[in-house]
N, C-alpha and C positions, 0 to 999 in steps of 0.2 A: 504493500500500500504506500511505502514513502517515497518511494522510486518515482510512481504516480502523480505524487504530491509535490514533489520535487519538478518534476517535468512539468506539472502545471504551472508552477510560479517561474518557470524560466521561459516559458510560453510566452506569459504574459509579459513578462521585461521585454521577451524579443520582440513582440510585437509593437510594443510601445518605441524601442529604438528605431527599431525598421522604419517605420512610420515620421518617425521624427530625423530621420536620415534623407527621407525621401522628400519632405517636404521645408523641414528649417534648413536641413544641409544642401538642398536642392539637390541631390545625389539620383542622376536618372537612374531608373529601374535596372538597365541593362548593365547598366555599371554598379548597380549593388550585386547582383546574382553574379556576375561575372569575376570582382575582386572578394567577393563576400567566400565564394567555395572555393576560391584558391589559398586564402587564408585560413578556413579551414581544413585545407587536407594541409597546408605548412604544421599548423599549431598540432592536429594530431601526427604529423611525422616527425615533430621533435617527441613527442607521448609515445609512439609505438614502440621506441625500445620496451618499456615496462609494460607495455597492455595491448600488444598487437601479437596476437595469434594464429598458426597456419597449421589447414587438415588437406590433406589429400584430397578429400570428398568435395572444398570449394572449386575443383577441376572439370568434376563430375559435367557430364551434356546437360542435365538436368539442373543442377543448379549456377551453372555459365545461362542457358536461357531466363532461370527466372531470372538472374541479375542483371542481365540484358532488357527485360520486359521493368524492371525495376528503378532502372536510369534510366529510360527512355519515358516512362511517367514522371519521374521524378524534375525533368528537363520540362515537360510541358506543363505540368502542374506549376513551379516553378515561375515558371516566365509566364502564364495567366494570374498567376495571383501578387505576384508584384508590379504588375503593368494595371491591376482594378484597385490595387491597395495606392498605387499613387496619388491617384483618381476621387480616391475614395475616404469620409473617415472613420476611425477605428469604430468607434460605438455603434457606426453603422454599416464597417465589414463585419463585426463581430458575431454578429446571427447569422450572416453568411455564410464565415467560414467555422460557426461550430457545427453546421449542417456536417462536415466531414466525418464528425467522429458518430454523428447521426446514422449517415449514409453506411459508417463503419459497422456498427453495433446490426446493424438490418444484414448487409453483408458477409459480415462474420456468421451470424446465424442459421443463415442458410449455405452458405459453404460447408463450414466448420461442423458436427454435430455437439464437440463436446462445448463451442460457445453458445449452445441456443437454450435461451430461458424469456417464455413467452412475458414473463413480467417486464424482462429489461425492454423488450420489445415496445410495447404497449407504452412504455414512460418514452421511449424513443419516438415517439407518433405523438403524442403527446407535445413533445421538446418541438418536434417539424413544425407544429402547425401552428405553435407560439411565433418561431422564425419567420414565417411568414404572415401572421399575424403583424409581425411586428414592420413590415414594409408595406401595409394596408393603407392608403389612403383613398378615402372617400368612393371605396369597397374596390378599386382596382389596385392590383400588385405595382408598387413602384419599380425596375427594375432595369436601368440601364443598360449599356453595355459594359461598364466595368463592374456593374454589381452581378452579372451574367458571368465574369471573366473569374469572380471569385467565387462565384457557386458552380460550374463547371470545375475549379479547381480542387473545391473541395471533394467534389464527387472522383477525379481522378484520384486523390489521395488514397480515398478509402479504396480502390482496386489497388491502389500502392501496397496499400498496408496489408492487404491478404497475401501478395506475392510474400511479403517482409518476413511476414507470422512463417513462412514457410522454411523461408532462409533462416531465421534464427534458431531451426533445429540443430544447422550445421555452424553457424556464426557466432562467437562471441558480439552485443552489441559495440563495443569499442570497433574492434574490426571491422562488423559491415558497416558502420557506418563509414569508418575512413575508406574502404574501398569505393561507395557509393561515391562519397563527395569526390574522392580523387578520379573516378572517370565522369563526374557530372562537371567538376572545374575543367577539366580536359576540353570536354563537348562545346563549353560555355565561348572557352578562349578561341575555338575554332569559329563560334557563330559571331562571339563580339569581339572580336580581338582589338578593333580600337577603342574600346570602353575598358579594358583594362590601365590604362593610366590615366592620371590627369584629376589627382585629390587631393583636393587640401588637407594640413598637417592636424586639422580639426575633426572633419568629418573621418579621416584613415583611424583614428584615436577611439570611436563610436561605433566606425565598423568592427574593427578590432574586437571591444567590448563586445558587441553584438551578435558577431561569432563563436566567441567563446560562448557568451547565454546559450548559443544554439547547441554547439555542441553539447552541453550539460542535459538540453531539455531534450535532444534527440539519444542520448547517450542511456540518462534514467529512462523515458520511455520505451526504448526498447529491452530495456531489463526489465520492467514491468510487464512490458510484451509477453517477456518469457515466461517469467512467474506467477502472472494471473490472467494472462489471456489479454485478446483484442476487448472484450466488450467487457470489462470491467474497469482496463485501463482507459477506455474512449470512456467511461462516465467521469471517471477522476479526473479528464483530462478535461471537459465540460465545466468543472470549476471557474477555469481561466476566463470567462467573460465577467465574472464578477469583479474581479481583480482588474482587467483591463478598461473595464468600465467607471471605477472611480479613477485610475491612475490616467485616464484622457483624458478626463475633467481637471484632474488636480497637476496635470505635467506638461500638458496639451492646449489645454483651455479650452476644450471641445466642450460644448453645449450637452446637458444631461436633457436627452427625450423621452418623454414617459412611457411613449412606446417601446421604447429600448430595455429600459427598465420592468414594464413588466413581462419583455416574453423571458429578460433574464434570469426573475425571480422566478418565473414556472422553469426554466429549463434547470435550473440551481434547485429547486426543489423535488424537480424529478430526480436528480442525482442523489439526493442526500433520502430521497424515500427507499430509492435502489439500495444504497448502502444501509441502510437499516433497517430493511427487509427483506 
């Protein structure tokens, strides 16, 4: 469960910098994803001496495909959700992009047999309909194309994360995740290659910061992965809007919307019903 908990409050930092990278720091999208994952596979390839592990079996056809199907989601997801997150503000990506772990928990379910329990289910329908509840105006869905960009994103995630659940039978999370980001920085530098330089000694300082949050929150989450499954870690991980939801107001100066607030308090209450029953 701390794994979880962990991951959720580094979510929520991450978010909050990304965001504030993207808009105080004016830092294009393409140039955050682009020096953002090369500093992450830096920061864990000075780490892999102590926590970078190898099996024979990461060779296997079968899991070279799913890590293939793995960073080629992770690429598109990726660069749709920092291209609507620019666009867009946090309190009101924030129901967009928990729909992932939404989308997750439904997924995992019917995939998976040993994740399915019709109750998490049912709080997960629940969570959806608040989400869009909460982009209701005057009974039509609000729904741009960057709020499109982050709801498609999210929806790729959760196909992300069942390939993931599969790989971490054979992966320590330290490991895959450094494999992932080091061919995901790869791909990036191939697509943006002039968006790799050209940042102030300010904003490189925040990214920096920002990467490491990630690594933490991807790092616990996938140990959580291992340990209690997809659909109990996607409730714990559902947390994070709470948390991103005053830190936009109090870091951001972003507007508190009622609407926002209460699909957050129904999506925050299904979590905490879940864990206590």
């Amino acid at each position: 469960m701390i794994g979880g908990l962990i991951a959720a409050v580094a979510n929520s930092a991450e978010m909050l910098l990304e965001r504030y990278l993207l808009n105080a720091k004016h830092l294009g999208w393409k140039k955050s994803m682009t020096m953002g994952f090369g500093l992450i596979f830096i920061f864990m390839l000075i780490g892999s001496p102590l926590f970078f592990s190898y099996s024979s079996l990461y060779l296997s056809n079968t899991n070279i495909a799913y890590l293939g199907i793995v960073v080629f989601l992770a690429i598109a997801f990726n660069s749709l959700f920092f291209f609507g997150l620019k666009h867009t503000k946090v309190n009101e990506a924030e129901p967009l992009i928990l729909t992932s772990w939404i989308f997750t928990i439904i997924n995992a379910a019917i995939v998976f047999p040993e994740e399915r329990n019709v109750f998490y289910i049912i709080l997960a329908l629940i969570a959806s309909l608040s989400v869009l509840g909460s982009h209701l105006k005057k009974h039509h869905l609000q729904m741009d194309k960057y709020a499109l960009c982050i709801l498609l994103s999210a929806f790729l995630i959760s196909i992300h994360d069942l390939f993931v659940k599969k790989l971490l039978d054979v992966y320590d999370p330290f490991t895959f995740y450094f494999v992932r980001c080091g061919l995901c920085a790869v791909a990036f530098l191939f697509l943006f290659k002039k968006h790799a330089s050209g940042i102030s000694k300010s904003a490189f300082a925040f990214l920096a910061i920002t990467t490491v949050v990630a690594i933490v929150r991807y790092v616990f989450m996938y140990w959580s992965y291992q340990v209690w499954g997809l659909v109990y870690t996607s409730l714990l991980m559902c947390i994070a809007p709470a948390i991103i939801l005053v830190g936009s107001h109090i870091f951001l100066g972003e507007k508190l919307q009622t609407k926002n607030i209460v699909a957050t308090v129904i999506i925050v209450g299904c979590i905490i019903t879940a864990l206590v029953f």
